[in-house]
N, CA, C and O atoms as a GROMACS GRO file, in nm:
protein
  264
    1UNK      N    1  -2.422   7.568   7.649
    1UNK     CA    2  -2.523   7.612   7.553
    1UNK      C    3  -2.456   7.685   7.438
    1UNK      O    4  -2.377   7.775   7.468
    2UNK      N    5  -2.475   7.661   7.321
    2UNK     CA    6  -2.442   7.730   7.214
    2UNK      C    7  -2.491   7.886   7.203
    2UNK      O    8  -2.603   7.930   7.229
    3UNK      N    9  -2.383   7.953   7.159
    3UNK     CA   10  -2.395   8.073   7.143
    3UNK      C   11  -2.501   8.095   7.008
    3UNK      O   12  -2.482   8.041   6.900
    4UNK      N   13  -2.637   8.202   7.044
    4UNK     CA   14  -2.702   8.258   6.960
    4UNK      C   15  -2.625   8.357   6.874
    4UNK      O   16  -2.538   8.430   6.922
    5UNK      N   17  -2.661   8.358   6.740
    5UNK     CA   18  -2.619   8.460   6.668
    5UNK      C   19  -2.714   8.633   6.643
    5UNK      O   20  -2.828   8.615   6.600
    6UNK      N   21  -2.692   8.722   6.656
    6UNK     CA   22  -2.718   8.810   6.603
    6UNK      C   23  -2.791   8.842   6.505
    6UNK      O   24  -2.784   8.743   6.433
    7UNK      N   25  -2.855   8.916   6.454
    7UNK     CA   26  -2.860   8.954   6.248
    7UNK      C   27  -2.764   8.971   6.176
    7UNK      O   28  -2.768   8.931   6.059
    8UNK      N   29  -2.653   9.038   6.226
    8UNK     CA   30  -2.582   9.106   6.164
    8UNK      C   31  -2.444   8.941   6.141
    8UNK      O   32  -2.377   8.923   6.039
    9UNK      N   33  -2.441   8.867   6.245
    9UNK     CA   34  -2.396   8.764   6.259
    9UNK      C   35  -2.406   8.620   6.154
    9UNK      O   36  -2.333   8.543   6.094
   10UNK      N   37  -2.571   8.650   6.185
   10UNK     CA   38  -2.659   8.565   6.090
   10UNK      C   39  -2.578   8.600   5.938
   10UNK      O   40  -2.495   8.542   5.868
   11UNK      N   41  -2.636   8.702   5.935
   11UNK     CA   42  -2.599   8.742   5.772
   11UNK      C   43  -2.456   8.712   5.724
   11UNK      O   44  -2.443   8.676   5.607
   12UNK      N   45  -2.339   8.725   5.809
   12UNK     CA   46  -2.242   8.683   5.791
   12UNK      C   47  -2.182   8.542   5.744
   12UNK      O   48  -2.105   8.509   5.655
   13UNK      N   49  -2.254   8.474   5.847
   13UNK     CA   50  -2.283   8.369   5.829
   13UNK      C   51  -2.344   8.251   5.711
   13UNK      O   52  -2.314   8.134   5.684
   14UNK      N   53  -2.428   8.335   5.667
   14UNK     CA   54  -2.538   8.313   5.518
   14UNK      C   55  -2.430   8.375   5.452
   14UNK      O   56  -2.402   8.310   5.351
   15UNK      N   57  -2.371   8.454   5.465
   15UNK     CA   58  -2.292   8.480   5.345
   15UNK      C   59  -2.170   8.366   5.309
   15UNK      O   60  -2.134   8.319   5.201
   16UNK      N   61  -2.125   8.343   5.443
   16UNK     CA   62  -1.995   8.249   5.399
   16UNK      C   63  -2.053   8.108   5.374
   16UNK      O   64  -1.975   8.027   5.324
   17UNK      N   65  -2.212   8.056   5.407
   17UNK     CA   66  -2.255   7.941   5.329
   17UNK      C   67  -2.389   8.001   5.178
   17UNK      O   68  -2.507   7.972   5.158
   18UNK      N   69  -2.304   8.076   5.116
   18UNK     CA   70  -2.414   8.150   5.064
   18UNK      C   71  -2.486   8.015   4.912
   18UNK      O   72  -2.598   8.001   4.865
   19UNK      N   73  -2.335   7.936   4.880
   19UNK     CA   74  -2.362   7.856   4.736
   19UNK      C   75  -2.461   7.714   4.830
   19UNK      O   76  -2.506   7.620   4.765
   20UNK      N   77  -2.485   7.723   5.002
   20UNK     CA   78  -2.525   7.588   5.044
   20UNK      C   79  -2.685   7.637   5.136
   20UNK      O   80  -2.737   7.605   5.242
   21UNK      N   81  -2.718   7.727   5.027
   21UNK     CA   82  -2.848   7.723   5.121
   21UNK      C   83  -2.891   7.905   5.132
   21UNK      O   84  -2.991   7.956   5.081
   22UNK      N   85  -2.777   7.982   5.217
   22UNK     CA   86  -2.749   8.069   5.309
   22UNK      C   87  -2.791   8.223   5.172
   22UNK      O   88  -2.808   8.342   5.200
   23UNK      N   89  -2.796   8.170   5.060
   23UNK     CA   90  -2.816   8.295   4.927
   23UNK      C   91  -2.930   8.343   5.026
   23UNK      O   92  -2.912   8.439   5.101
   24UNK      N   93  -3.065   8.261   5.020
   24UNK     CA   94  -3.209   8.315   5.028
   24UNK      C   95  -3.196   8.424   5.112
   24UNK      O   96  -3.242   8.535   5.086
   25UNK      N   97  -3.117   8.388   5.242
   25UNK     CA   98  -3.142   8.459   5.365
   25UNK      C   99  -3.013   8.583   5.340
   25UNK      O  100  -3.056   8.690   5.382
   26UNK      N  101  -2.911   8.592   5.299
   26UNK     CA  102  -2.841   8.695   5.249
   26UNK      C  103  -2.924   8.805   5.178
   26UNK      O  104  -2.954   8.914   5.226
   27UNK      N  105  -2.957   8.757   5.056
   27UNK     CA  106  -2.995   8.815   4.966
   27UNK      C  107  -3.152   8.893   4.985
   27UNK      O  108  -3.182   8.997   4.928
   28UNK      N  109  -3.247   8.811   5.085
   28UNK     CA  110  -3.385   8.843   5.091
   28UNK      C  111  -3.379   8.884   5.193
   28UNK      O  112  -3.430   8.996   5.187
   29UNK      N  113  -3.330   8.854   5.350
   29UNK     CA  114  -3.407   8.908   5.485
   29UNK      C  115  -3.324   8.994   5.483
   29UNK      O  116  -3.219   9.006   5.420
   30UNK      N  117  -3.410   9.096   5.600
   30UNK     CA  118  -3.356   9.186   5.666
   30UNK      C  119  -3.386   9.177   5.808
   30UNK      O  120  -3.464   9.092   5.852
   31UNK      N  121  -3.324   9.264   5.884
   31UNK     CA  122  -3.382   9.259   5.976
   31UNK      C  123  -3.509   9.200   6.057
   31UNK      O  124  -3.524   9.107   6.136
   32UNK      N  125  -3.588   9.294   6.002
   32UNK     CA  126  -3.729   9.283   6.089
   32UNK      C  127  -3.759   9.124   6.050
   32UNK      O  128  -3.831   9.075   6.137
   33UNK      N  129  -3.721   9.017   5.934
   33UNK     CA  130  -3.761   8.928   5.942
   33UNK      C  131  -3.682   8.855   5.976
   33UNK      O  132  -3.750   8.753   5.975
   34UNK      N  133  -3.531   8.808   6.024
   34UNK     CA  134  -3.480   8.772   6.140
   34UNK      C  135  -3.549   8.774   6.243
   34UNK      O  136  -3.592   8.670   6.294
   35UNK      N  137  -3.576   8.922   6.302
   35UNK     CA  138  -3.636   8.940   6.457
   35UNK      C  139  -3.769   8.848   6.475
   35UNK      O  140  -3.812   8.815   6.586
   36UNK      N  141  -3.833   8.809   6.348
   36UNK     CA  142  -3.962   8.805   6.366
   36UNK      C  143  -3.953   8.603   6.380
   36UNK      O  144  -4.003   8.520   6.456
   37UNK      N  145  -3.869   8.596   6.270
   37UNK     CA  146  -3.863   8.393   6.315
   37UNK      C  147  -3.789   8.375   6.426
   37UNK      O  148  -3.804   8.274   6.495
   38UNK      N  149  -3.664   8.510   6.468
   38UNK     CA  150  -3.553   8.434   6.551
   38UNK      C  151  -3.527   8.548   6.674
   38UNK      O  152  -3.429   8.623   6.674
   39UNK      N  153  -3.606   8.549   6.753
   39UNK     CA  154  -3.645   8.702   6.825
   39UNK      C  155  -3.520   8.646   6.947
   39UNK      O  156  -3.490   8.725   7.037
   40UNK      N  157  -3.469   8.542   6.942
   40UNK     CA  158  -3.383   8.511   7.032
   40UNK      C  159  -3.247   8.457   6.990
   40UNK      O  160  -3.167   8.394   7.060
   41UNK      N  161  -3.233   8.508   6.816
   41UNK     CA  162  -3.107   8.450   6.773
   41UNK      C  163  -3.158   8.299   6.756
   41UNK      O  164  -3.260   8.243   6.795
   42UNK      N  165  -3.042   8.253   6.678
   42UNK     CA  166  -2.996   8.148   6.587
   42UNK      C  167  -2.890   8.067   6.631
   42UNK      O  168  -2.806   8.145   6.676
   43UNK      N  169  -2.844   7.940   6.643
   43UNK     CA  170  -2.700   7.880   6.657
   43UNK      C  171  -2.683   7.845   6.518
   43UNK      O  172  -2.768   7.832   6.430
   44UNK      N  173  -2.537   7.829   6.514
   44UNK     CA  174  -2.469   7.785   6.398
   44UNK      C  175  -2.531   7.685   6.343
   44UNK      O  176  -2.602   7.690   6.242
   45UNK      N  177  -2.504   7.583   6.413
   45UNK     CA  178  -2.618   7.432   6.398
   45UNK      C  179  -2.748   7.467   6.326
   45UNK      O  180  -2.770   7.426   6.212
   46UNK      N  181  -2.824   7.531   6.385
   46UNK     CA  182  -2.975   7.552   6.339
   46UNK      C  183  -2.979   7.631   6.211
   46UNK      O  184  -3.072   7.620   6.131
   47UNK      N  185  -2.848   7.731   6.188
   47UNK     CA  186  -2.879   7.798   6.045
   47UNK      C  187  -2.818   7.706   5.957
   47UNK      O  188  -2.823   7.736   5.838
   48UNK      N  189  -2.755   7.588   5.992
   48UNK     CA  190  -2.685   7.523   5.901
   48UNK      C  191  -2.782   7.451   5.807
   48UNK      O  192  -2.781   7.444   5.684
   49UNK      N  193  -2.912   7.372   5.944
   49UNK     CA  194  -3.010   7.310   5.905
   49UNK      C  195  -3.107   7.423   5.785
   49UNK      O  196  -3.129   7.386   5.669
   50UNK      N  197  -3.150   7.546   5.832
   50UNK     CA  198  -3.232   7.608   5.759
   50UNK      C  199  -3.140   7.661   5.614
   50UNK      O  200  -3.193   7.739   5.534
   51UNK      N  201  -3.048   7.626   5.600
   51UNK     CA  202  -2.975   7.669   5.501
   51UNK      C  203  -2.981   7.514   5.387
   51UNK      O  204  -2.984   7.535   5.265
   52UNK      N  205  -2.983   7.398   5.427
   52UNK     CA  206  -3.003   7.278   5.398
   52UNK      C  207  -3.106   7.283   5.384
   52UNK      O  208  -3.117   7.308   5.264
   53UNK      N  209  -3.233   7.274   5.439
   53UNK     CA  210  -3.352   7.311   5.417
   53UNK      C  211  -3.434   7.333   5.285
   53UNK      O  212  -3.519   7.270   5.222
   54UNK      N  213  -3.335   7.504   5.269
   54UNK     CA  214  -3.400   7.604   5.176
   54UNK      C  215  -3.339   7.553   5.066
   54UNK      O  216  -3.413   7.516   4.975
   55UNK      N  217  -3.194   7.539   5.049
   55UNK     CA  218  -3.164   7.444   4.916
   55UNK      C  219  -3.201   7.316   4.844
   55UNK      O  220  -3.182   7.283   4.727
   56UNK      N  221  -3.257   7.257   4.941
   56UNK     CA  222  -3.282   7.145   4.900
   56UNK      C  223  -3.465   7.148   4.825
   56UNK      O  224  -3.515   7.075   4.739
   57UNK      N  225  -3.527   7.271   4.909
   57UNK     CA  226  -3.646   7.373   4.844
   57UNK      C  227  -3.597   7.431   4.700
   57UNK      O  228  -3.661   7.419   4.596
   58UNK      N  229  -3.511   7.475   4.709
   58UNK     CA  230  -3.464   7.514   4.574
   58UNK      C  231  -3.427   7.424   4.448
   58UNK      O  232  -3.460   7.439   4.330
   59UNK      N  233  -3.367   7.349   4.496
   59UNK     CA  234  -3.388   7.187   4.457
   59UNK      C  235  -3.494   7.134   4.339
   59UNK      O  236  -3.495   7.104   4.220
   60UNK      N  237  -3.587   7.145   4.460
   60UNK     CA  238  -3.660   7.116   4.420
   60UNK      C  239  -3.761   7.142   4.309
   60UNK      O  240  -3.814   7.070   4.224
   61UNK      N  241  -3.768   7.304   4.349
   61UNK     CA  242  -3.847   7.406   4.238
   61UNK      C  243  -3.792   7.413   4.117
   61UNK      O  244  -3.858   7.444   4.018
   62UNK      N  245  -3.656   7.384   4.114
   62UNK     CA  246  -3.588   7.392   3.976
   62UNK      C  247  -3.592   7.264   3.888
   62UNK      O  248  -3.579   7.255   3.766
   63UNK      N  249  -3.624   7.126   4.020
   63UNK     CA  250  -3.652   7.018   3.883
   63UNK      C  251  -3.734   7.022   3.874
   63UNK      O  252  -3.761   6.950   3.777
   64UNK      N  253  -3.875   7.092   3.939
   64UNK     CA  254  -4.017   7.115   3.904
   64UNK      C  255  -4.021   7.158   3.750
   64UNK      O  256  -4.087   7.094   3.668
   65UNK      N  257  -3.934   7.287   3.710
   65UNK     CA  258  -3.940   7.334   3.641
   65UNK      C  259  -3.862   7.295   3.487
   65UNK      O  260  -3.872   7.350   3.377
   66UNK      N  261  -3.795   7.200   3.523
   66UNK     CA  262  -3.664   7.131   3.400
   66UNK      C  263  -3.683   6.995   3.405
   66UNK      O  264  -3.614   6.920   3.336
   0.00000   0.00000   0.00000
């Protein structure tokens, strides 16, 4: 089984994919909203996906806008 990450882990993590997704969750969560989507931790794998995710959200909003 893959090892869950932490918050403090997480964030680390978002930081070193910060230009692929990982900004939102650096820059915006804290704590309590970690605990609250991921009350059991995160794998690498799965933040990779929500980091892909959110960029590709971002993506999006910006050719919304241009």
């Amino acid at each position: 089984m893959a090892k869950r990450m932490n918050y403090d882990e997480f964030m680390e993590y978002a930081k070193a994919h910060y230009e692929k997704g990982g900004d939102t969750f650096f820059e915006c969560w804290g704590e309590k909203e970690y605990g609250m989507f991921y009350p059991d931790g995160i794998t690498k794998s799965e933040a990779l996906k929500l980091f892909r995710r959110e960029l590709s959200h971002q993506k999006d909003i910006a050719g919304y806008w241009y």
